[in-house]
RODO-148163 format. One record per residue (C-alpha): residue number from 0; residue in one letter; x, y, z. Coordinates in Angstrom, 2 decimals. Example, Ala and Ser with C-alpha at 12.3 -4.5 7.8 and 13.67 -1.06 7.14 Angstrom:
BEGIN
0 | a | 12.30 | -4.50 | 7.80
1 | s | 13.67 | -1.06 | 7.14
# end
This chain:
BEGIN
0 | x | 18.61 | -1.31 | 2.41
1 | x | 19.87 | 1.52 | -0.14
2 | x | 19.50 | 5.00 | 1.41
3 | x | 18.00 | 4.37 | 4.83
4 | x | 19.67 | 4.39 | 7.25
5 | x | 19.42 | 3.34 | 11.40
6 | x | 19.09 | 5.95 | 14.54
7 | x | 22.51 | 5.75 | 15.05
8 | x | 23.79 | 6.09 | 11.76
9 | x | 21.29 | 9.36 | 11.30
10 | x | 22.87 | 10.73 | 14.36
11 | x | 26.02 | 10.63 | 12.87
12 | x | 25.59 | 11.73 | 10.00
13 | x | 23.74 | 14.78 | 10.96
14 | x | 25.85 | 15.50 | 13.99
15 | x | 23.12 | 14.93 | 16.83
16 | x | 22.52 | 12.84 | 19.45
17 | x | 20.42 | 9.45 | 18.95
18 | x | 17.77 | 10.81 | 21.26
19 | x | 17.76 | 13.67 | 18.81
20 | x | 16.93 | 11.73 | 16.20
21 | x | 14.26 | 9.91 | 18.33
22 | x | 12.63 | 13.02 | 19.02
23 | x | 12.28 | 14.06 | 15.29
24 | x | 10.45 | 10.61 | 14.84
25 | x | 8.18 | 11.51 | 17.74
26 | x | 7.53 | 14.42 | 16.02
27 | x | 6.64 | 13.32 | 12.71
28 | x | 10.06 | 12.38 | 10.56
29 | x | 8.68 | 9.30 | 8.36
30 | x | 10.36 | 5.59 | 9.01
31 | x | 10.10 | 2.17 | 8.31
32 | x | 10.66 | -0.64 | 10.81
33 | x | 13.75 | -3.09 | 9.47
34 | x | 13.35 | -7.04 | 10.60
35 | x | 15.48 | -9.34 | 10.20
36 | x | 15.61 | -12.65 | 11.46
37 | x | 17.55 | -13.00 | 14.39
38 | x | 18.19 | -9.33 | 15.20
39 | x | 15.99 | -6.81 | 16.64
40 | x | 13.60 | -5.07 | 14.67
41 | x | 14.99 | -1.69 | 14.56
42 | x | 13.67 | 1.60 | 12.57
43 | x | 15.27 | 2.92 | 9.49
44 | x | 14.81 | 6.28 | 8.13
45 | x | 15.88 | 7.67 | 4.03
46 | x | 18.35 | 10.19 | 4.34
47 | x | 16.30 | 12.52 | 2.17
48 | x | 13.10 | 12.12 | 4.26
49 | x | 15.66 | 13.88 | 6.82
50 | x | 16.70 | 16.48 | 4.46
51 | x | 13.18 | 17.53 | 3.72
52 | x | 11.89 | 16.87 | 7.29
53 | x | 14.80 | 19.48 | 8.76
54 | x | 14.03 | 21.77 | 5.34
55 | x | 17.87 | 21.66 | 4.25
56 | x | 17.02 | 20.78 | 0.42
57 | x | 19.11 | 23.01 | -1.66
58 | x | 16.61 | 24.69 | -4.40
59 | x | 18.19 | 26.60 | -7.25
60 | x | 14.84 | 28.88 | -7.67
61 | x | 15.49 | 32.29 | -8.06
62 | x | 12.73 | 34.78 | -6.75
63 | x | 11.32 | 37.41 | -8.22
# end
């Protein structure tokens, strides 16, 4: 799975609520949908979509 990531674990790791996270997939945050046999296809997201998506990337550009 690499860098993705569930709901749950995104909620945790960015200190909101699940239904947080479910809101900033209604509203556009990019994910895939995970199956595997004999669980519940569930959506997985890349930690960095998140990062870009909530514009927290750390840039080192200096402005003129």
């Amino acid at each position: 799975m690499g860098d993705k990531k569930t709901v749950s674990e995104i909620a945790l790791l960015f200190g909101v609520t699940e239904m947080g996270v479910r809101y900033w997939l209604n509203k556009g945050l990019p994910c895939e949908i995970e199956k595997v046999i004999g669980v519940k296809p569930r959506k997985v997201i890349s930690v960095k979509d998140v990062e870009t998506f909530l514009k927290l990337g750390i840039t080192n550009e200096k402005k003129a």
